[in-house]
LUMDO-586782 format. One line per 3 residues: number of its first residue (from 1); for each residue x, y, z of C-alpha. Coordinates in Angstrom, 3 decimals, padded with zeros to 6 digits. Last residue first. Layout:
<atoms>
NUM	X:Y:Z | ... $
</atoms>
This chain:
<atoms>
393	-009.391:-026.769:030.191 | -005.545:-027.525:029.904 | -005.662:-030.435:032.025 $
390	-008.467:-031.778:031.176 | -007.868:-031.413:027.359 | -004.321:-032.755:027.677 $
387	-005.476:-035.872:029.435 | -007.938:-036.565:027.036 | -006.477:-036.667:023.474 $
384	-008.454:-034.923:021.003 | -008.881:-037.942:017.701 | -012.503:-038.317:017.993 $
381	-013.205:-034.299:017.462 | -010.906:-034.070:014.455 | -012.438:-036.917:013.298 $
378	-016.176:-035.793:013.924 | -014.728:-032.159:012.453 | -013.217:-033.946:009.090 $
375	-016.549:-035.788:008.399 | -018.787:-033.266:009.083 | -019.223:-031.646:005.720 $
372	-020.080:-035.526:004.621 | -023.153:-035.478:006.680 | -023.967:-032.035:005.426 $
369	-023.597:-033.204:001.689 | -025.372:-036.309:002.181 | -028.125:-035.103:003.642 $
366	-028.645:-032.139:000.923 | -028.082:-034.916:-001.477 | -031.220:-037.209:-000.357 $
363	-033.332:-034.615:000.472 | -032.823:-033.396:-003.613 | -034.010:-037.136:-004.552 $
360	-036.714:-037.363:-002.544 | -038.090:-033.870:-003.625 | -037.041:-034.943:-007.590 $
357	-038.591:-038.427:-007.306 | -041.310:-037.594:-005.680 | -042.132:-035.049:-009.047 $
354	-041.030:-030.888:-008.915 | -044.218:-029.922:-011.287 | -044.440:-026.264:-011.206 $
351	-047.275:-025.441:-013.949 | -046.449:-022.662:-016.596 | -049.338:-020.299:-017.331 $
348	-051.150:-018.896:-020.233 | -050.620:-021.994:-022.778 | -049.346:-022.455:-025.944 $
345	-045.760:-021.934:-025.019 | -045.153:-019.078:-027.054 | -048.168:-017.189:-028.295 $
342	-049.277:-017.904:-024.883 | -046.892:-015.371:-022.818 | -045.473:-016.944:-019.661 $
339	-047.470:-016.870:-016.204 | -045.744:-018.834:-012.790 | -048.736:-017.722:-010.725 $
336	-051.648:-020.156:-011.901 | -053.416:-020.536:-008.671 | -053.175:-023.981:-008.153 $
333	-049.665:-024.358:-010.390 | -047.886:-021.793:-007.972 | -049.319:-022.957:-004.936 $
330	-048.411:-026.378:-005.238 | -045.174:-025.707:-006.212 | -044.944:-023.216:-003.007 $
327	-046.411:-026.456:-000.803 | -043.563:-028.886:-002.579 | -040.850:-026.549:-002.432 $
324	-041.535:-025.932:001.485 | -041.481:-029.629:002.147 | -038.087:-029.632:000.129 $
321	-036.944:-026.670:002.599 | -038.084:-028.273:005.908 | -036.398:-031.500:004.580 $
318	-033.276:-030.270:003.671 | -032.665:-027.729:006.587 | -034.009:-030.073:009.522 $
315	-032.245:-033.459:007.821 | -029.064:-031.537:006.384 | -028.618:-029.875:010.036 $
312	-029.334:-033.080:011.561 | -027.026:-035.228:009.552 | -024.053:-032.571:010.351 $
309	-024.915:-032.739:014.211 | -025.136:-036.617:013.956 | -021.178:-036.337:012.632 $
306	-020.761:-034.694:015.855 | -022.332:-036.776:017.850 | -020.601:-040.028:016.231 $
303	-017.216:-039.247:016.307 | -017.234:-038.156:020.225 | -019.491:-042.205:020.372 $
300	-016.871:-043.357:018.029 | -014.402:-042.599:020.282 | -015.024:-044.184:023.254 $
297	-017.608:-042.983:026.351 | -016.307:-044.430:029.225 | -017.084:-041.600:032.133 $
294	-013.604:-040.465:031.255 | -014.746:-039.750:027.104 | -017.872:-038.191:028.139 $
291	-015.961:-035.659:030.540 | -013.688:-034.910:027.566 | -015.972:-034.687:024.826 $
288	-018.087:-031.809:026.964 | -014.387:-030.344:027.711 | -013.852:-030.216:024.096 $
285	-017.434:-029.123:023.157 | -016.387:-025.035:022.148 | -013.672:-026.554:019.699 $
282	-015.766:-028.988:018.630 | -018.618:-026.752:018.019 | -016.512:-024.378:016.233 $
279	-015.578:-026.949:013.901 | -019.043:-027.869:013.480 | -019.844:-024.414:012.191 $
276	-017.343:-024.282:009.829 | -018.461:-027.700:008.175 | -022.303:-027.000:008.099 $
273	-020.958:-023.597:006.416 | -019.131:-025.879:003.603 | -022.039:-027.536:003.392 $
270	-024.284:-024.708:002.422 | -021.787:-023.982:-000.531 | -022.287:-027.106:-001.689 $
267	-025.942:-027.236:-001.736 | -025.798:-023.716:-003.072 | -023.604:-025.096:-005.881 $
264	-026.978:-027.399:-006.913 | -028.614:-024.160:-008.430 | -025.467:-024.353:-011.119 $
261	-026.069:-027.986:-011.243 | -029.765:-028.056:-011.780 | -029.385:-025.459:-014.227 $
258	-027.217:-027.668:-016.387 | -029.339:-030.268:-016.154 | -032.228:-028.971:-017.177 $
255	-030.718:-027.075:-020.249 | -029.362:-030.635:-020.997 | -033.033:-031.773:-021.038 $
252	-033.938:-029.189:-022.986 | -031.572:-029.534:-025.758 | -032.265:-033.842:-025.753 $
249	-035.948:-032.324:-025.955 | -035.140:-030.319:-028.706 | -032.385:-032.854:-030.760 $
246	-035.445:-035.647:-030.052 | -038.350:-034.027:-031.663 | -039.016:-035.600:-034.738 $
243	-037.996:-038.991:-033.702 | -040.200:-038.904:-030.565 | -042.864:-037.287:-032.492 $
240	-042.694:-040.727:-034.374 | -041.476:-041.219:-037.971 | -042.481:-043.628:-040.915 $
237	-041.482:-043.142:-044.826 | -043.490:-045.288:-046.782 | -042.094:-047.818:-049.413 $
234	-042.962:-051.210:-047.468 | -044.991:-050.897:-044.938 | -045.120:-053.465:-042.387 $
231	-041.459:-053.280:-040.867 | -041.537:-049.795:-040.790 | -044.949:-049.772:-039.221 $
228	-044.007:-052.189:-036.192 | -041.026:-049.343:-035.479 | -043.390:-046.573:-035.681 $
225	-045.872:-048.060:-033.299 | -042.805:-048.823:-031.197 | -041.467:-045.404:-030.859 $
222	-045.165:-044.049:-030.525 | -046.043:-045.660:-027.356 | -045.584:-042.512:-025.170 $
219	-048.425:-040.967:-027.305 | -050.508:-044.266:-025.631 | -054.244:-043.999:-027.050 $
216	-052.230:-043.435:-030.274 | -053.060:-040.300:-033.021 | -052.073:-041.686:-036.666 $
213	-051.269:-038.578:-039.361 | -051.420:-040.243:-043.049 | -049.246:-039.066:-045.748 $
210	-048.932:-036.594:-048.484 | -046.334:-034.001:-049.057 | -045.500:-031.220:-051.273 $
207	-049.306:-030.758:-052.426 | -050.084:-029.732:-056.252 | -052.814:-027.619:-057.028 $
204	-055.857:-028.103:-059.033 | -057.362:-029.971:-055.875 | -056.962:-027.762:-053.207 $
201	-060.933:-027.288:-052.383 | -061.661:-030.548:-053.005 | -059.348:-031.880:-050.642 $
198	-060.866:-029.896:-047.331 | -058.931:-027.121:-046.126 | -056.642:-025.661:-043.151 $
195	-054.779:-022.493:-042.778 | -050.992:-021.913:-041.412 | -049.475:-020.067:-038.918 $
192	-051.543:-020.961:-036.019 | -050.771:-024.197:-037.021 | -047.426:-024.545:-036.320 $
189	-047.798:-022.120:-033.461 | -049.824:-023.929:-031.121 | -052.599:-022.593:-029.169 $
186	-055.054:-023.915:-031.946 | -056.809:-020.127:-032.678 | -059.334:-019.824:-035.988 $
183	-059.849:-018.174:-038.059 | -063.040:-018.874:-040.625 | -064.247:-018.451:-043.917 $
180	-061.843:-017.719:-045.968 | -062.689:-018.376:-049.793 | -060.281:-019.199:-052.593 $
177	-058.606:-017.578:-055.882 | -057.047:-019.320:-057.882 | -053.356:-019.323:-059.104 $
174	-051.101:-021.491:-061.155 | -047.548:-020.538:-061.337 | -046.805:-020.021:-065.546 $
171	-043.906:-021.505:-067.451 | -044.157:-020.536:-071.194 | -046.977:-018.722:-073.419 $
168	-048.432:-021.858:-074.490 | -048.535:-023.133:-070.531 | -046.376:-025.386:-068.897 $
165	-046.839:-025.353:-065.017 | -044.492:-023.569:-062.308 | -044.628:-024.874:-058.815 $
162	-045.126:-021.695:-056.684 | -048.815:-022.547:-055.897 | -050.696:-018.860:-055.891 $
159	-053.529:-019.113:-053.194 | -055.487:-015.411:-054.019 | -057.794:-014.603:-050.282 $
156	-061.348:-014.043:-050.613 | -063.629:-013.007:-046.964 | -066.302:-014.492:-045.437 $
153	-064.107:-013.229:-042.995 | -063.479:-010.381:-041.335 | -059.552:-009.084:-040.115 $
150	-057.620:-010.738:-042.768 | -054.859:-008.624:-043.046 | -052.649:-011.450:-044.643 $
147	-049.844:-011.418:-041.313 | -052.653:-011.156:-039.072 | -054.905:-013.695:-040.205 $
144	-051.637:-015.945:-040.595 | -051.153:-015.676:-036.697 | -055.059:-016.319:-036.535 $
141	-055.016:-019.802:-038.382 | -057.020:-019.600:-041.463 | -059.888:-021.797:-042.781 $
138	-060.206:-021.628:-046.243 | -063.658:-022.824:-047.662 | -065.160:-025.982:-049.301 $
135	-067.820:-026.798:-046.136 | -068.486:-023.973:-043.391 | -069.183:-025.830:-040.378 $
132	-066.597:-023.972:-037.596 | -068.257:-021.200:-038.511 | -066.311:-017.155:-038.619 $
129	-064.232:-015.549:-036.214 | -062.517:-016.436:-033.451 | -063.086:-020.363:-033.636 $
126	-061.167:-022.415:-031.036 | -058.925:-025.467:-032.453 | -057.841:-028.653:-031.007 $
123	-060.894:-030.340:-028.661 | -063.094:-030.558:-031.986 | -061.066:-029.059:-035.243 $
120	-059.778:-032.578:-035.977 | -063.384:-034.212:-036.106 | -064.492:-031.784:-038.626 $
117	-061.385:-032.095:-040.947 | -061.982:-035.202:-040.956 | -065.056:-035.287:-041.925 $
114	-064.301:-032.518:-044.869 | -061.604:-035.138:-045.784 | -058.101:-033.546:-045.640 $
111	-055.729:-030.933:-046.129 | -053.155:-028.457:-044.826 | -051.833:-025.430:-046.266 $
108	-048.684:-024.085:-045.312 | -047.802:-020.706:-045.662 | -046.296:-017.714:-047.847 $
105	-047.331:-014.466:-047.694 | -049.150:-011.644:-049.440 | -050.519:-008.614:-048.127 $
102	-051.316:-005.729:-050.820 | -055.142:-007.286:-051.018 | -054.986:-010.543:-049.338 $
99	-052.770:-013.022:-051.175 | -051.759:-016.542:-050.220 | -048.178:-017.886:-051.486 $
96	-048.693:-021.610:-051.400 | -047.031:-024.921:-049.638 | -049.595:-027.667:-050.021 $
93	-049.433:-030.225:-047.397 | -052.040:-033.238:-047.880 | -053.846:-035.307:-045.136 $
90	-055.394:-038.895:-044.172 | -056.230:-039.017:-040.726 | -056.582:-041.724:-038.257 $
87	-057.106:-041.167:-034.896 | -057.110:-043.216:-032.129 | -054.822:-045.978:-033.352 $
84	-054.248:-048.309:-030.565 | -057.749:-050.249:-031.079 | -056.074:-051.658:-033.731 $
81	-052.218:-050.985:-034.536 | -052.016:-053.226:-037.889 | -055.436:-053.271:-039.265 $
78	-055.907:-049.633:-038.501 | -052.725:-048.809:-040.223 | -053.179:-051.020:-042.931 $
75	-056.817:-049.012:-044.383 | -054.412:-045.269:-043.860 | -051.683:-047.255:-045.604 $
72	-053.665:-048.363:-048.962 | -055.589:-045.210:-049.484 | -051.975:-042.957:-049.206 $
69	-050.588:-045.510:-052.088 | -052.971:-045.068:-054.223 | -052.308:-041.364:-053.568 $
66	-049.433:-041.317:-054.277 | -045.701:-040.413:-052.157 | -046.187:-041.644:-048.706 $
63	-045.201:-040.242:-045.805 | -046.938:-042.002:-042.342 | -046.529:-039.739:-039.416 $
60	-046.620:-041.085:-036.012 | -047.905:-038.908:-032.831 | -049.457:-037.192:-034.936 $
57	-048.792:-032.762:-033.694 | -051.809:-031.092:-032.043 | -052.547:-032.529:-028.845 $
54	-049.442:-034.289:-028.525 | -047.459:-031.134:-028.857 | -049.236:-029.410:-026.187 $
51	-048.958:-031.899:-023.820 | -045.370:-032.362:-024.260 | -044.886:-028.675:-024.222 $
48	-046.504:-028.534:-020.420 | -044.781:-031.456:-019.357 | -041.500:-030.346:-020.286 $
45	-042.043:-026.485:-019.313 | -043.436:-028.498:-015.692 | -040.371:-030.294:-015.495 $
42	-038.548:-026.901:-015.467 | -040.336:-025.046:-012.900 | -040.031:-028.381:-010.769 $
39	-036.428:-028.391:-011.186 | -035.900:-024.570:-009.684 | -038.676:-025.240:-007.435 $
36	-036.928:-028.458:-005.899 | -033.323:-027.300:-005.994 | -033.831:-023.728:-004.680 $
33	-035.548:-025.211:-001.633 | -033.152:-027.694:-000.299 | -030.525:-024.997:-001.268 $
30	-032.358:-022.503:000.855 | -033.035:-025.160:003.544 | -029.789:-025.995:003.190 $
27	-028.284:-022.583:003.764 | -030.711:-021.099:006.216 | -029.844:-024.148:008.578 $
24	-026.310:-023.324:008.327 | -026.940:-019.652:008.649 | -028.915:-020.535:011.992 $
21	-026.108:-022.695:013.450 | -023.607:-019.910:012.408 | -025.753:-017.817:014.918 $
18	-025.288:-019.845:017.410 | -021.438:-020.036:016.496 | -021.502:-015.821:017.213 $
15	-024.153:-016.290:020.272 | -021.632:-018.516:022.428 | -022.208:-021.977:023.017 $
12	-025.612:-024.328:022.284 | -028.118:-024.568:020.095 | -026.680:-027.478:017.806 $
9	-025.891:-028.772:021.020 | -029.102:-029.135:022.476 | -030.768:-030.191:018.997 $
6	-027.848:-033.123:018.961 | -028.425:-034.373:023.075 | -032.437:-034.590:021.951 $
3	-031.221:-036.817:019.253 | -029.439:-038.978:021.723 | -032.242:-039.211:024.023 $
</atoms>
């Protein structure tokens, strides 16, 4: 009964506060709205770059600085994390200037055990252009195709190392010349931008770092993992993709929050027309107050309809607008609508992932802010004196 009493009202009076009703509803539900897509768009960025860097990037990374040294980790870390370590992959960075014709640039060369190698290209990387089972070859990622000219392949690209070895004639680079064989596409631009090669093929060079890459069956585990292999190896450097990435997603996150405020000003803004429109409605309801308050009716019942005017506003708007977030967020991620260029994110379309915590969380305010707006008019409302509005209306 009493919340059939609030839609009447909300309804009721001339057609000028009837139609502040509407712009009040419009407003939160806009807000409402606004809140959970414009969050949603941005946990889904999170998620999506998450995903993408654990599917490329170790989730810990083991630096050591021999290889004697690099033999004796990679056989500790499976004795140490068990069945937790997924992966476990030895690897060497050589940074070299590669040469293709008049192109030459400067990448990163990554390498490992042909079997390795093998099992890391499955799920990761797609093939564009040559076999994915060529043994003691370059393969190339297809940014660094582009920037060497490399459009065939079996093809021979110079590898220069920078690092300057003593010769008879003085200080000489060394050079060789090696075989691409394939390019390849990994969706992430670390790699993209760099070529990958079995040991063998690298071995007159000399690599910048060594260490061993461990992939968890938890990624979300890797602070700990990290922290149980700093206590356990002694003289290895030990980081988790946590570690390496904290300043971005810390960056990100404040990014996040920063939009949700600005988007959250609607919210406000909404409640301050929740709070114009209710003082109308008092002014308009005096009589109604009047004739409840001489039938018996005290004052917290006056200060309780009105403040149940502001709650339904903020319950109809909110909640029609965060049910609307959720279906368009739906939408948007079903059919892939929300599309961003891949070379960037690593992947053709951005999902909208709002959360129940977010939709909740956004009802929540939008409630509170229209039940607050009506604070002042309930009072106002409670506090008319009877006699002088029966006389005077």
């Amino acid at each position: 009964m009493f919340a059939k009493l609030l839609w009447r009202y909300l309804w009721s009076g001339r057609f000028s506060t009837r139609l502040v009703s509407a712009f009040a509803l419009a407003g939160t539900f806009l807000a409402a709205f606004a809140l959970v897509f414009t969050l949603g768009v941005f946990n889904g960025f999170e998620t999506t770059l998450k995903e993408n860097l654990l599917r490329h990037s170790p989730h810990v990374r083991i630096l050591v600085f021999s290889e004697e040294k690099l033999r004796e980790v990679r056989s500790r870390v499976a004795d140490l994390l068990g069945d937790e370590a997924v992966e476990v992959y030895p690897y060497a960075v050589y940074n070299l200037v590669l040469q293709k014709g008049s192109f030459v640039f400067a990448a990163p060369v990554y390498a490992t055990d042909p079997s390795t190698l093998a099992e890391f290209a499955k799920g990761r990387l797609k093939f564009l252009r040559g076999r994915a089972d060529a043994e003691n070859c370059l393969w190339v990622g297809s940014l660094l195709a582009a920037r060497l000219g490399l459009d065939s392949v079996p093809s021979a690209v110079v590898a220069v190392d920078p690092v300057a070895r003593k010769t008879p004639v003085g200080f000489l680079p060394r050079a060789k010349v090696l075989k691409a064989c394939a390019v390849y596409s990994a969706g992430y631009s670390a790699l993209e931008d760099a070529a990958l090669a079995p040991f063998d093929l690298l071995k007159d060079f000399n690599f910048s770092t060594l260490g061993v890459a461990v992939y968890l069956k938890d990624p979300y585990g890797a602070p700990g993992a990290a922290s149980l292999l700093r206590r356990e190896l002694k003289g290895a450097l030990v980081t988790s993709w946590v570690d390496e990435n904290a300043e971005f997603f810390a960056a990100l996150r404040l990014q996040k929050l920063g939009m949700a405020l600005v988007v959250g000003l609607l919210a406000l803004l909404a409640s301050f027309t929740t709070a114009a429109l209710l003082f109308a409605k008092v002014r308009e309801m005096r009589p109604d107050f009047a004739i409840f308050r001489a039938f018996g009716a005290g004052r917290s019942f006056v200060f309780g309809l009105v403040l149940g005017l502001g709650a339904l506003i903020g319950l109809t708007g909110g909640g029609s607008g965060v049910a609307a977030a959720l279906v368009a967020a739906e939408l948007f991620t079903r059919y892939r609508l929300l599309e961003v260029p891949a070379e960037v994110y690593g992947t053709t379309y951005l999902p909208v992932l709002p959360g129940p915590a977010v939709a909740v969380g956004v009802f929540a305010l939008v409630l509170l802010l229209s039940t607050a707006a009506a604070l002042l008019p309930a009072l106002s409302a409670a506090r008319e004196p009877v006699s002088r509005i029966l006389r005077n209306d």
